[in-house]
C-alpha positions, 0 to 999 in steps of 0.5 A, a space after each residue: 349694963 342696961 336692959 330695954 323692955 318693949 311692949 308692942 301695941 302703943 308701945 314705949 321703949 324704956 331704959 332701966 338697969 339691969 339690977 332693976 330689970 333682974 328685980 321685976 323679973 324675978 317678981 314676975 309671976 306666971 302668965 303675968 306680963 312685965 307691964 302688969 309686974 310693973 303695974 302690981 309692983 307701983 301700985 298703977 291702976 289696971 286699965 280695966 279698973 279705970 275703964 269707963 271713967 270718961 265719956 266717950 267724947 271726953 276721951 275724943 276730945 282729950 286724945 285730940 288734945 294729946 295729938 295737937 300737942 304732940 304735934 305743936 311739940 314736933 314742929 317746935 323741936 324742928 324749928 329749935 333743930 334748924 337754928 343749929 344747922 
């Protein structure tokens, strides 16, 4: 059986085992979210431990970055899709 955990606002969806979700769960503490269980449990930075990090123009430029090759990757997976059709 599979478990999806969604987190909502610039959220992912993502697939786990039910062992693994029953694993997270039962290390979650008190008012702690599933990310921040998550976070604690491999070790992730906490956003506010990396806030500040980049300039705000470095992190304009890397976000536009991010959504043209999102982009690019759309376009080229609908050009892939139509060769199928």
């Amino acid at each position: 059986m599979i478990a999806y955990t969604r987190v909502y606002d610039m959220s992912k969806s993502v697939r786990i085992s039910e062992e693994f979700h029953e694993f997270v769960t039962a290390h979650k503490r008190e008012n702690e979210t599933m990310e921040e269980t998550l976070r604690r449990l491999i070790g992730g930075p906490h956003p506010e431990d990396v806030a500040g990090i980049l300039s705000s123009e470095t992190a304009t430029a890397m976000r536009d970055r991010l959504e043209n090759k999102r982009e690019t990757d759309a376009k080229e997976k609908n050009k892939l899709r139509e060769r199928f059709e």
